[in-house]
Each structure stands twice: as C-alpha cells, then as structure tokens.
CHARMM-style PDB file with segment names, atoms N, HN, CA, C and O in Angstrom:
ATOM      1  N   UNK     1      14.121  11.919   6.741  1.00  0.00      PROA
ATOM      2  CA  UNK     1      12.756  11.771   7.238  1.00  0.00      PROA
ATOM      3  C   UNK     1      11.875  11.176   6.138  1.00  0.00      PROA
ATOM      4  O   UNK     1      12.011  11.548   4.973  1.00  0.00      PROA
ATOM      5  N   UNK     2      10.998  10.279   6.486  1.00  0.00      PROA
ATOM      6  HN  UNK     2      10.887   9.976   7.432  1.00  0.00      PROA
ATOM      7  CA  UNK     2      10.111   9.644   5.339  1.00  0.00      PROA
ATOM      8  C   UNK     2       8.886  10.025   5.070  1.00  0.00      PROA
ATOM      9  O   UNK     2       7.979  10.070   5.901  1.00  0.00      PROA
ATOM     10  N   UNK     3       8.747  10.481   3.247  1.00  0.00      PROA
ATOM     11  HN  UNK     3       9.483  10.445   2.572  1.00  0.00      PROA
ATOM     12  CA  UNK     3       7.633  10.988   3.553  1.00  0.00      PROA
ATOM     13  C   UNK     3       6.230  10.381   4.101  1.00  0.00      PROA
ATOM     14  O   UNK     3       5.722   9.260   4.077  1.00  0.00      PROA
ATOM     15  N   UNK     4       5.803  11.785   4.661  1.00  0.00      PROA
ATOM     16  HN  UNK     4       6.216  12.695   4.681  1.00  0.00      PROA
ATOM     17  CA  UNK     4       4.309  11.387   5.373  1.00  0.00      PROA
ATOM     18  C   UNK     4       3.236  10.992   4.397  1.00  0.00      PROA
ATOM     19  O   UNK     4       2.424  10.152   4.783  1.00  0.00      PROA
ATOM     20  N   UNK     5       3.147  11.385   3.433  1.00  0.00      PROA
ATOM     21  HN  UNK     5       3.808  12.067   3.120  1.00  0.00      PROA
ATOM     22  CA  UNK     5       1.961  11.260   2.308  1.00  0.00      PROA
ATOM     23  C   UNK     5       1.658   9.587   2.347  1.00  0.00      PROA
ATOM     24  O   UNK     5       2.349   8.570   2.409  1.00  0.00      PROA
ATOM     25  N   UNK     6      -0.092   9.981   2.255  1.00  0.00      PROA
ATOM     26  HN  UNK     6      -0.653  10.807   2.204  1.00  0.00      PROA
ATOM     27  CA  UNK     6      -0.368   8.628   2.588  1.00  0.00      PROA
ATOM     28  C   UNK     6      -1.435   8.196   1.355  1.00  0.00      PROA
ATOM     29  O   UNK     6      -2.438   8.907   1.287  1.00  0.00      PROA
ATOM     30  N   UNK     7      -1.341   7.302   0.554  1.00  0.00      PROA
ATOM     31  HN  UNK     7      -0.526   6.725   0.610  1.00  0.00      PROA
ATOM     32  CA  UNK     7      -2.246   6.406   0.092  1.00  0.00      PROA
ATOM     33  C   UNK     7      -3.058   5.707   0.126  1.00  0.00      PROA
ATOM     34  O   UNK     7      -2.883   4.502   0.308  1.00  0.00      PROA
ATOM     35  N   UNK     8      -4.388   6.347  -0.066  1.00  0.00      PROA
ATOM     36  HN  UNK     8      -4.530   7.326  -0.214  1.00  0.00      PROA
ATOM     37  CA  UNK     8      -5.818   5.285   0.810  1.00  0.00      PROA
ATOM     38  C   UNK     8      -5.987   4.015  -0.408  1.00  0.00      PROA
ATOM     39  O   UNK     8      -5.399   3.862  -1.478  1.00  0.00      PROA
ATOM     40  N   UNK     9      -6.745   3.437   0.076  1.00  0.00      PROA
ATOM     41  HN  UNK     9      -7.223   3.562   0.945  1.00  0.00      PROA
ATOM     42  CA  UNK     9      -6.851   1.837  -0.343  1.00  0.00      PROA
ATOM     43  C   UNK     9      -7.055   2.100  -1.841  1.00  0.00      PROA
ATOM     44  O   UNK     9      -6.387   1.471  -2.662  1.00  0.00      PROA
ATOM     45  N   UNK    10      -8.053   3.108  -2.256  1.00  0.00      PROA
ATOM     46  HN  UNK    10      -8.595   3.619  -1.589  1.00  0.00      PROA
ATOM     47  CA  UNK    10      -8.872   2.948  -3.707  1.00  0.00      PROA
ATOM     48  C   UNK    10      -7.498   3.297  -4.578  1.00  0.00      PROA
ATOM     49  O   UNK    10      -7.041   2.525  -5.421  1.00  0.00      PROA
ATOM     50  N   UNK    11      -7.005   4.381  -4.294  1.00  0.00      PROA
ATOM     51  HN  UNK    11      -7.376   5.008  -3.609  1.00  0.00      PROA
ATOM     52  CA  UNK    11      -5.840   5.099  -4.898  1.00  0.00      PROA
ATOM     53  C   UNK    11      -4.785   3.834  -5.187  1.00  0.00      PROA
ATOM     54  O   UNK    11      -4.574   3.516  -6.358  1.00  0.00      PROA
ATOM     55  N   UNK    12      -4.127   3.120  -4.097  1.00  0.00      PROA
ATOM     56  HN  UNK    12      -4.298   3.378  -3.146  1.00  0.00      PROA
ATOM     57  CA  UNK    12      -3.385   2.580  -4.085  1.00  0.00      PROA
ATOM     58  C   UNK    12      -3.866   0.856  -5.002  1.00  0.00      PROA
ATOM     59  O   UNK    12      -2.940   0.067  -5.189  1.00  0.00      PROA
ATOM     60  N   UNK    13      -5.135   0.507  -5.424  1.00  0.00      PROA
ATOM     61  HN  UNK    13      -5.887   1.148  -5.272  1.00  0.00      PROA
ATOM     62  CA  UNK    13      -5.733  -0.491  -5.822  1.00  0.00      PROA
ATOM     63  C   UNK    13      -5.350  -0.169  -7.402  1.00  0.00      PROA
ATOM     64  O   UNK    13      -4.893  -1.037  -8.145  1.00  0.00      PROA
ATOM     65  N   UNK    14      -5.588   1.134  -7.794  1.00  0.00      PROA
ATOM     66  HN  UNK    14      -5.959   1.839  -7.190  1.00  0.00      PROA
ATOM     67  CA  UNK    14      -5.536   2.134  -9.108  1.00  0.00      PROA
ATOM     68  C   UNK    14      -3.956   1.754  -9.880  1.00  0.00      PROA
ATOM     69  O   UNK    14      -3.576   1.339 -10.975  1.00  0.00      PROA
ATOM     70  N   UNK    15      -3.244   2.241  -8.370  1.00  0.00      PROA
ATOM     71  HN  UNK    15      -3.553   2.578  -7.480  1.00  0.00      PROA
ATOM     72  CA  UNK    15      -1.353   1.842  -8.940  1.00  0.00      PROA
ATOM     73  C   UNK    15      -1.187   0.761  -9.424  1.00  0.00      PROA
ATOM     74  O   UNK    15      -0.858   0.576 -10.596  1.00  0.00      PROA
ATOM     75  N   UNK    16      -1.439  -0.315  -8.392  1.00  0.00      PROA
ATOM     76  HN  UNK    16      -1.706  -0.165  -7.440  1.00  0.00      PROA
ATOM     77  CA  UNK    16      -1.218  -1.762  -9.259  1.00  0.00      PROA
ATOM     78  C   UNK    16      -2.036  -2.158  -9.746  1.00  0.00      PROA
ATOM     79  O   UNK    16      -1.845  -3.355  -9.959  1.00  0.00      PROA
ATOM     80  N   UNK    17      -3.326  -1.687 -10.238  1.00  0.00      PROA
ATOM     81  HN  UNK    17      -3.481  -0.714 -10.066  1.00  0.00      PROA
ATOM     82  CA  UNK    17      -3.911  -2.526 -11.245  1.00  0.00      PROA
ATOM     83  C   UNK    17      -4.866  -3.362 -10.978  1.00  0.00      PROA
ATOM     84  O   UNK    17      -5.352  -4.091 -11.842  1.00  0.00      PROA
ATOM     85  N   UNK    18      -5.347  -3.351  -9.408  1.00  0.00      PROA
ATOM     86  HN  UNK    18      -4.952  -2.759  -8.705  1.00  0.00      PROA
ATOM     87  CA  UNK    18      -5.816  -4.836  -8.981  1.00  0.00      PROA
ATOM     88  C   UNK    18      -7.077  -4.437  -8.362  1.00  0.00      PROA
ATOM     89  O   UNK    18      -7.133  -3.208  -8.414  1.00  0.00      PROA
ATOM     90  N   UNK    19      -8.034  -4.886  -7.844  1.00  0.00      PROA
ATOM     91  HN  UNK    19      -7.989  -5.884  -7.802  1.00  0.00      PROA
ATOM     92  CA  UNK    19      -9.456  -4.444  -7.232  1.00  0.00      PROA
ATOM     93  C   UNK    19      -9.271  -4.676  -6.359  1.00  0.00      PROA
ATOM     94  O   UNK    19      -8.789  -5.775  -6.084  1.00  0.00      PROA
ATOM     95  N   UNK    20      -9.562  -3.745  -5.432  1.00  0.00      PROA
ATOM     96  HN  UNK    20      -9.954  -2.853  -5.655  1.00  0.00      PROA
ATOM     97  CA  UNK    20      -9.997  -3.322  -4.274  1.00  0.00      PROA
ATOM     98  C   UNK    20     -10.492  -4.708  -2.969  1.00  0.00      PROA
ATOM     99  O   UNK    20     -10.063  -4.508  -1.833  1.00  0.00      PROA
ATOM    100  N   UNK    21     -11.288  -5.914  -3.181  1.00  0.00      PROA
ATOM    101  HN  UNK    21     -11.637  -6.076  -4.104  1.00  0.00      PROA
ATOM    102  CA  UNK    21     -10.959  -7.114  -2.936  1.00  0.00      PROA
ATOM    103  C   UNK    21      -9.529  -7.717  -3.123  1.00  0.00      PROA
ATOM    104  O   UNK    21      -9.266  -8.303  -2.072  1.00  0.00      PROA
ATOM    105  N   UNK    22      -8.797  -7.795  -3.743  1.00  0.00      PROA
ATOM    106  HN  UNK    22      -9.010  -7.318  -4.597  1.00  0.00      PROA
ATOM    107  CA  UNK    22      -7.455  -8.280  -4.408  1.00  0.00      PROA
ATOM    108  C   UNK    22      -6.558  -7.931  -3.072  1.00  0.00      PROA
ATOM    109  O   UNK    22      -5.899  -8.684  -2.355  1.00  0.00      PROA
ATOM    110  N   UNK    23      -6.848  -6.057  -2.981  1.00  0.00      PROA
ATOM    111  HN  UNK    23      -7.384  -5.445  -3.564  1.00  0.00      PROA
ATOM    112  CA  UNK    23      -5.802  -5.273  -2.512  1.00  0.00      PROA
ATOM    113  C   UNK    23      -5.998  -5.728  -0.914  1.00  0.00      PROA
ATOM    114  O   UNK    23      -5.147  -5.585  -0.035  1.00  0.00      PROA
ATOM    115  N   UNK    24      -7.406  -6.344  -0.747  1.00  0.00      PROA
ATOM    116  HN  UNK    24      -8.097  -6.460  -1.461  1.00  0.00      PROA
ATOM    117  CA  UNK    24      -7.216  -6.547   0.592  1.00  0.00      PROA
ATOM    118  C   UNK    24      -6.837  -8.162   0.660  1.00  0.00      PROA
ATOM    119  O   UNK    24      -6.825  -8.462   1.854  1.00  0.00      PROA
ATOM    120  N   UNK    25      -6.587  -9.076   0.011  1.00  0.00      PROA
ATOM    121  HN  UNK    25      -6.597  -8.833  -0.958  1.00  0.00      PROA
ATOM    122  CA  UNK    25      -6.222 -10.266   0.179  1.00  0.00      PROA
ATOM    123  C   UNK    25      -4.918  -9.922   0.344  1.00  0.00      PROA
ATOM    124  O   UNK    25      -4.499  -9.957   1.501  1.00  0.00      PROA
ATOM    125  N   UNK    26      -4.170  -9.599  -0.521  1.00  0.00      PROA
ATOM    126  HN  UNK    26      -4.510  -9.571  -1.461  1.00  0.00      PROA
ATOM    127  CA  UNK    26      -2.668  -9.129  -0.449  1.00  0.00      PROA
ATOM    128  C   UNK    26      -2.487  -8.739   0.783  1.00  0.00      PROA
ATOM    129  O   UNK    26      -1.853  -9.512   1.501  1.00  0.00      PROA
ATOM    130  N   UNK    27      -2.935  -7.575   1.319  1.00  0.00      PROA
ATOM    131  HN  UNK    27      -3.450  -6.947   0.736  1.00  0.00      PROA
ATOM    132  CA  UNK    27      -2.671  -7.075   2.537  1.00  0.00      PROA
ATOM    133  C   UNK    27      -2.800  -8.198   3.820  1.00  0.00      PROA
ATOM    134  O   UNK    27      -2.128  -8.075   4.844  1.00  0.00      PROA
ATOM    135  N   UNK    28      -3.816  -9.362   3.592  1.00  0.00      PROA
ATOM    136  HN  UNK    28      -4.363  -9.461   2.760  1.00  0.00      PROA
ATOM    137  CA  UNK    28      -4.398 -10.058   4.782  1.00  0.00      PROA
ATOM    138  C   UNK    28      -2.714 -11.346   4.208  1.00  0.00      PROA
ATOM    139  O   UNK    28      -1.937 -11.551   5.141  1.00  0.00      PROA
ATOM    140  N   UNK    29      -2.521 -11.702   3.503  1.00  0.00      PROA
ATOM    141  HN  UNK    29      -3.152 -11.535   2.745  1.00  0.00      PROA
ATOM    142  CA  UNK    29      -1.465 -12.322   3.295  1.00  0.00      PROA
ATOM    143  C   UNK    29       0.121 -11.804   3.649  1.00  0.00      PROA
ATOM    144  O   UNK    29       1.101 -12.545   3.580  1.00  0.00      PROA
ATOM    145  N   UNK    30       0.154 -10.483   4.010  1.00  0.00      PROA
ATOM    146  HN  UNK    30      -0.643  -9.881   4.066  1.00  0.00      PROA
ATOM    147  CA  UNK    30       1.348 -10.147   4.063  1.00  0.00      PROA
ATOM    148  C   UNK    30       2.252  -9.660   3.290  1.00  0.00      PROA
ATOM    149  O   UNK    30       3.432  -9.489   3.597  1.00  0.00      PROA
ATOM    150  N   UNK    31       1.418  -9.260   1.599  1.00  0.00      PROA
ATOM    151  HN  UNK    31       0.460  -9.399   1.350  1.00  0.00      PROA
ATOM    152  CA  UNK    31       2.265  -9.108   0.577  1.00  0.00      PROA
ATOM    153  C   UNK    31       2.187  -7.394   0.464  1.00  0.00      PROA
ATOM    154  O   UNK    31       2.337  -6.748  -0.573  1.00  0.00      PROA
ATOM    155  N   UNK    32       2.005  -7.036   1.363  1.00  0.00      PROA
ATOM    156  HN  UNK    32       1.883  -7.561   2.206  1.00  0.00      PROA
ATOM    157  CA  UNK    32       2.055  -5.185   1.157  1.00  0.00      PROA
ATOM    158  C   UNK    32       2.545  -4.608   2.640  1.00  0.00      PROA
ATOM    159  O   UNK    32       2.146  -5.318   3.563  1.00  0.00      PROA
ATOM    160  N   UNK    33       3.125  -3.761   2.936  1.00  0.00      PROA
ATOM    161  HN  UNK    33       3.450  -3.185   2.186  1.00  0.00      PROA
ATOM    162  CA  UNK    33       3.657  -3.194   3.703  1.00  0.00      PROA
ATOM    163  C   UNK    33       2.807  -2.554   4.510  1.00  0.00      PROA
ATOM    164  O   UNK    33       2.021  -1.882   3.842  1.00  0.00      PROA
ATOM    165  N   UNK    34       2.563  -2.444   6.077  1.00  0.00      PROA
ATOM    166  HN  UNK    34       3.201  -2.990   6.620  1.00  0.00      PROA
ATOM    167  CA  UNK    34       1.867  -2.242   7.029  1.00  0.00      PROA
ATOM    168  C   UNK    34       1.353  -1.261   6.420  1.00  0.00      PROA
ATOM    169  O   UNK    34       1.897  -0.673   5.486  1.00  0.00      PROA
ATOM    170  N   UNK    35       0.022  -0.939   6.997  1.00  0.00      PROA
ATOM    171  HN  UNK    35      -0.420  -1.417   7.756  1.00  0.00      PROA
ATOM    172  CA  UNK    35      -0.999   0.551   6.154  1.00  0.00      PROA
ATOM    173  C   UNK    35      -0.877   1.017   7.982  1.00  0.00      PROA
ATOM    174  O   UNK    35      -0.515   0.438   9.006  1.00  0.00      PROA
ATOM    175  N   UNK    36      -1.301   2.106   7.701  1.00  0.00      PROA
ATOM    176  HN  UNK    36      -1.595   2.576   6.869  1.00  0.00      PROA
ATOM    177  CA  UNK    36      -1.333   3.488   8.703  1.00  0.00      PROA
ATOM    178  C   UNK    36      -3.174   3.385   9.244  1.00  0.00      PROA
ATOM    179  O   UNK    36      -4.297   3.323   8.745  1.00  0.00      PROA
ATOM    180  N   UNK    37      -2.832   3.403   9.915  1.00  0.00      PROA
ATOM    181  HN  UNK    37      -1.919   3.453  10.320  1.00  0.00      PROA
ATOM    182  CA  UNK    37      -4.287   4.495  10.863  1.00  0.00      PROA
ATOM    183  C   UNK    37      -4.450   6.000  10.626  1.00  0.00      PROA
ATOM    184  O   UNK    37      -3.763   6.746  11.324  1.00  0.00      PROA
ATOM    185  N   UNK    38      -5.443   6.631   9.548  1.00  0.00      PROA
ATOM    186  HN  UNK    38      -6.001   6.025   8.981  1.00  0.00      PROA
ATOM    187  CA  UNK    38      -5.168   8.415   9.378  1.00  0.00      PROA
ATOM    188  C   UNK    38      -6.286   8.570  10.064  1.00  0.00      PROA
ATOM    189  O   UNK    38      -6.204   9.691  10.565  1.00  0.00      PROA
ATOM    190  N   UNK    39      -7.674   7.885  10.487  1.00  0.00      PROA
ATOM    191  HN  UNK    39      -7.741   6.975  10.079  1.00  0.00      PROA
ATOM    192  CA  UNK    39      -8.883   8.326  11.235  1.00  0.00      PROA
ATOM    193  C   UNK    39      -8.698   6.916  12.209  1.00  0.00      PROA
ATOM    194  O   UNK    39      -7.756   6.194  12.538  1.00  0.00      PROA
ATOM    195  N   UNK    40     -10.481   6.984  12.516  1.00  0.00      PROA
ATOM    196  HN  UNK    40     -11.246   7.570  12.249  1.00  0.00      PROA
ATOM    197  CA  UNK    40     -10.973   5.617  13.497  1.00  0.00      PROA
ATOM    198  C   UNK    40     -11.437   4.562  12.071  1.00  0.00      PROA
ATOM    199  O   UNK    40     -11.151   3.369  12.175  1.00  0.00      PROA
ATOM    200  N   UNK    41     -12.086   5.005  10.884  1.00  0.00      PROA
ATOM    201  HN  UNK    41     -12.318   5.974  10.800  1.00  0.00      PROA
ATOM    202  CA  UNK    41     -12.289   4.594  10.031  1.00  0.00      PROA
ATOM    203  C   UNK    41     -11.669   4.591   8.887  1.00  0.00      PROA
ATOM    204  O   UNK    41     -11.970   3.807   7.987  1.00  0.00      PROA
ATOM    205  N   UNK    42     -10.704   5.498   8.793  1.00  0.00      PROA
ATOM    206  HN  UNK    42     -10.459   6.134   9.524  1.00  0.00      PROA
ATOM    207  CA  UNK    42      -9.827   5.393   7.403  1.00  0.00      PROA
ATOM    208  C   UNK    42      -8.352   4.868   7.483  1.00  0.00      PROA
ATOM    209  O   UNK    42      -7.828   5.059   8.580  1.00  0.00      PROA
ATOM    210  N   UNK    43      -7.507   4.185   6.450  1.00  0.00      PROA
ATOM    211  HN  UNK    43      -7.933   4.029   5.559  1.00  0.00      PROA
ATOM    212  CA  UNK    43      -6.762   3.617   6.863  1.00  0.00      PROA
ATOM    213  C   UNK    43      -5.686   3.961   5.201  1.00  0.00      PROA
ATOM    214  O   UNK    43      -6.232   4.307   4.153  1.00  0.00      PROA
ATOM    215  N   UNK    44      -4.561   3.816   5.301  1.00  0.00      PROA
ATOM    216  HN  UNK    44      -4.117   3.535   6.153  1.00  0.00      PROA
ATOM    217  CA  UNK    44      -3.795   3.691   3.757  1.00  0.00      PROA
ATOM    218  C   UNK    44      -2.474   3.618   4.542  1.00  0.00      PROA
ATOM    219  O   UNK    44      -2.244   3.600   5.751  1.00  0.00      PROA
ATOM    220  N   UNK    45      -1.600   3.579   3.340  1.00  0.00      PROA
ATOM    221  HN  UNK    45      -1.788   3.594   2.358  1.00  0.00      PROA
ATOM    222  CA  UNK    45      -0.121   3.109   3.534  1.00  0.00      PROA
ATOM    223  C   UNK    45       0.591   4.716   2.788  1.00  0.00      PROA
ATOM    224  O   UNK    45       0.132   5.564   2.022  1.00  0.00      PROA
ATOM    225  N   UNK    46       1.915   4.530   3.500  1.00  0.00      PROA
ATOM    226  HN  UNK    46       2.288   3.842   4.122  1.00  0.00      PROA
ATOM    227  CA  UNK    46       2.751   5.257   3.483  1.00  0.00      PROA
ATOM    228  C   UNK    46       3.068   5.505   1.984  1.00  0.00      PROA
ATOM    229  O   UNK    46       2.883   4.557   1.220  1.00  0.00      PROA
ATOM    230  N   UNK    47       3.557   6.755   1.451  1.00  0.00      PROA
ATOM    231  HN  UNK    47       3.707   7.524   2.071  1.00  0.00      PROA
ATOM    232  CA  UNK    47       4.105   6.240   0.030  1.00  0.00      PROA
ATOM    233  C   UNK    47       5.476   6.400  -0.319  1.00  0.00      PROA
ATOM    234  O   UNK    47       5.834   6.530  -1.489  1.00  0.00      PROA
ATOM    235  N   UNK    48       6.400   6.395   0.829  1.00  0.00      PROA
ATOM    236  HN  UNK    48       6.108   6.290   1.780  1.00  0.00      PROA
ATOM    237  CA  UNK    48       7.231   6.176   0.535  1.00  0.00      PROA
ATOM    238  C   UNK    48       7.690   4.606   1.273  1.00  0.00      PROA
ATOM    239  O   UNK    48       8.838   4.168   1.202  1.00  0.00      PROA
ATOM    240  N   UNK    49       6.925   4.126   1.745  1.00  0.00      PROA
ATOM    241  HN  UNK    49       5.992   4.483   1.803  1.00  0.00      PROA
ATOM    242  CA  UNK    49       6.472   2.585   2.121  1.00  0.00      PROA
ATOM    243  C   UNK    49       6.568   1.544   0.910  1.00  0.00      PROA
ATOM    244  O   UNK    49       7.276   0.552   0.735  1.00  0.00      PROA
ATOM    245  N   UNK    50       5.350   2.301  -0.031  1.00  0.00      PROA
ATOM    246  HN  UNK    50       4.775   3.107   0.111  1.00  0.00      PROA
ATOM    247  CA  UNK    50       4.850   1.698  -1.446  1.00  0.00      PROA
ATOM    248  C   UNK    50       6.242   1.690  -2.162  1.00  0.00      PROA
ATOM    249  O   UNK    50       7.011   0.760  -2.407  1.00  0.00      PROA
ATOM    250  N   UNK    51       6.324   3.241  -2.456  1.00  0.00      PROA
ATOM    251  HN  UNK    51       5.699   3.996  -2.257  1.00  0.00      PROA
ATOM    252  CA  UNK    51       7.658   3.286  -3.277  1.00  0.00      PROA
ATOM    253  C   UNK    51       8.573   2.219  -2.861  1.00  0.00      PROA
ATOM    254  O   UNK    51       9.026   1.663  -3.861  1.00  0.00      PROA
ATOM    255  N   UNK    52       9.020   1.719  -1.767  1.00  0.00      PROA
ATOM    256  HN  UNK    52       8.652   2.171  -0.954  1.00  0.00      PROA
ATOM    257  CA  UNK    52      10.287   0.733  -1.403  1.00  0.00      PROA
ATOM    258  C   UNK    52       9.948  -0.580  -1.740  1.00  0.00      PROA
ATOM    259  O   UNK    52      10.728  -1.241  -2.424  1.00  0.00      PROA
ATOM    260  N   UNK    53       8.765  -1.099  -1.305  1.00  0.00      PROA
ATOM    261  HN  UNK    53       8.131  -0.562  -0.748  1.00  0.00      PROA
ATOM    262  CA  UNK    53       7.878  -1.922  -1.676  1.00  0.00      PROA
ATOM    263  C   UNK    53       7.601  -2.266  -3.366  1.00  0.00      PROA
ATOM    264  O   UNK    53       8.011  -3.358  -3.759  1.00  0.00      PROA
ATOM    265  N   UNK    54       7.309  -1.875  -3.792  1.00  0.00      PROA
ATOM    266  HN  UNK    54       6.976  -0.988  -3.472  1.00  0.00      PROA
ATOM    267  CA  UNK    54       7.446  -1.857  -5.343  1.00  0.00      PROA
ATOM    268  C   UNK    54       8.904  -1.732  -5.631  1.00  0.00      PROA
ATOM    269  O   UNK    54       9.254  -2.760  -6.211  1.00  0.00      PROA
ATOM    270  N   UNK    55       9.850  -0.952  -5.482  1.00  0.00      PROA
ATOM    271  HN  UNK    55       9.566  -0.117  -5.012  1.00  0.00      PROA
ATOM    272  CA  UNK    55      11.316  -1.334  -5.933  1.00  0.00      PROA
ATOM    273  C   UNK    55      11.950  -2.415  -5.481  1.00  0.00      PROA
ATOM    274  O   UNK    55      12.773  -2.916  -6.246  1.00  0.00      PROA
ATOM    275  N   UNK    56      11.755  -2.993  -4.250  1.00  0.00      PROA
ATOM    276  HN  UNK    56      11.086  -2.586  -3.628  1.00  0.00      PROA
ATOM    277  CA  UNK    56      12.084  -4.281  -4.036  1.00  0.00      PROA
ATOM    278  C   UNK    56      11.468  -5.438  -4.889  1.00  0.00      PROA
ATOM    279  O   UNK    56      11.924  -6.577  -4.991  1.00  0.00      PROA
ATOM    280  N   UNK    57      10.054  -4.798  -5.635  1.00  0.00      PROA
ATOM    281  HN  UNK    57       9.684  -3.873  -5.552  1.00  0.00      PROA
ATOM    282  CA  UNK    57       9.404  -6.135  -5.989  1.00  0.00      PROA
ATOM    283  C   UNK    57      10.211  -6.494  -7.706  1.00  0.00      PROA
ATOM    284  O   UNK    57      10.339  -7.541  -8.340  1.00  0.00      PROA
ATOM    285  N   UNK    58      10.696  -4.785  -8.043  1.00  0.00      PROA
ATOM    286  HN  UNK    58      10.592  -3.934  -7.529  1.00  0.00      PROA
ATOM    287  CA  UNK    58      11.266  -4.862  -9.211  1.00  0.00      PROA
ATOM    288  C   UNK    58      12.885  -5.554  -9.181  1.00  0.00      PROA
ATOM    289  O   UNK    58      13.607  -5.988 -10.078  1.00  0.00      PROA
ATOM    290  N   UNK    59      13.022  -5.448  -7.981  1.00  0.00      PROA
ATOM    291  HN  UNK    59      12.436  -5.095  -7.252  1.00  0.00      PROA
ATOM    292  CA  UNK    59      14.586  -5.981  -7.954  1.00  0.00      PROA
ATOM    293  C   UNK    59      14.553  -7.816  -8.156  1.00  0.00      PROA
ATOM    294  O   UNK    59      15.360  -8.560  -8.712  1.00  0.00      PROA
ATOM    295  N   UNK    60      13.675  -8.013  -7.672  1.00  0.00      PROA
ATOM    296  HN  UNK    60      13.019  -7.409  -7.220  1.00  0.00      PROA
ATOM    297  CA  UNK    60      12.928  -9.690  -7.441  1.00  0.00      PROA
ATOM    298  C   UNK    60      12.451 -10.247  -8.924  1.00  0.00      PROA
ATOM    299  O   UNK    60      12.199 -11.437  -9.112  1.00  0.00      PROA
ATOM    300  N   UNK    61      12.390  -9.572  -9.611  1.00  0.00      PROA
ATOM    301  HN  UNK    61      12.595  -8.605  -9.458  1.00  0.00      PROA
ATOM    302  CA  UNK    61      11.472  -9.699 -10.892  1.00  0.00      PROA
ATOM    303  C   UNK    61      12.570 -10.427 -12.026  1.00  0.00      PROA
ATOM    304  OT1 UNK    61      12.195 -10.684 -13.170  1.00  0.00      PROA
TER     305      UNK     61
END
C-alpha cells in the first residue's frame, strides 16, 4: 500500500530547492508527478510519489 502522506506545495518547493513559482512551472510542464486534491482549495503530492520521482531523477543523472 502507498503511503498516504501528502506534501503541500511550500514544503515540497523547500525539498528541491526551488520557489514556489518554479514549483508551479514544473508542475504545468509535466516535470512532477500528479499532486492530489486534500480540500476544494488545497492541493500537494503524494510522498511516496516524490520519493519515486526523485529516485528516478537520480537514476537519469
């Protein structure tokens, strides 16, 4: 089962390093893994999503 824990945008901007603008270009490009619906207004990605996501990016590197 995968975990549920979820990563909202600011948190997840923090991991890689990048601002919060950045994190949403990436996302509008396709370079981050679908984010979740947790409200009507709040939104983040899975972290064991991220986690796969980042190890693939290290395998690429």
């Amino acid at each position: 089962m995968k975990n549920l824990e979820v990563i909202r945008p600011k948190a997840l901007s923090k991991i890689l390093s990048v601002s919060l603008p950045t994190l949403w270009r990436m996302e509008q490009r396709g370079d981050l893994p679908k984010r979740v619906s947790i409200s009507e207004r709040a939104v983040g990605w899975l972290k064991s999503d991220i986690e796969e996501w980042l190890e693939s990016k290290k395998i690429e590197a």
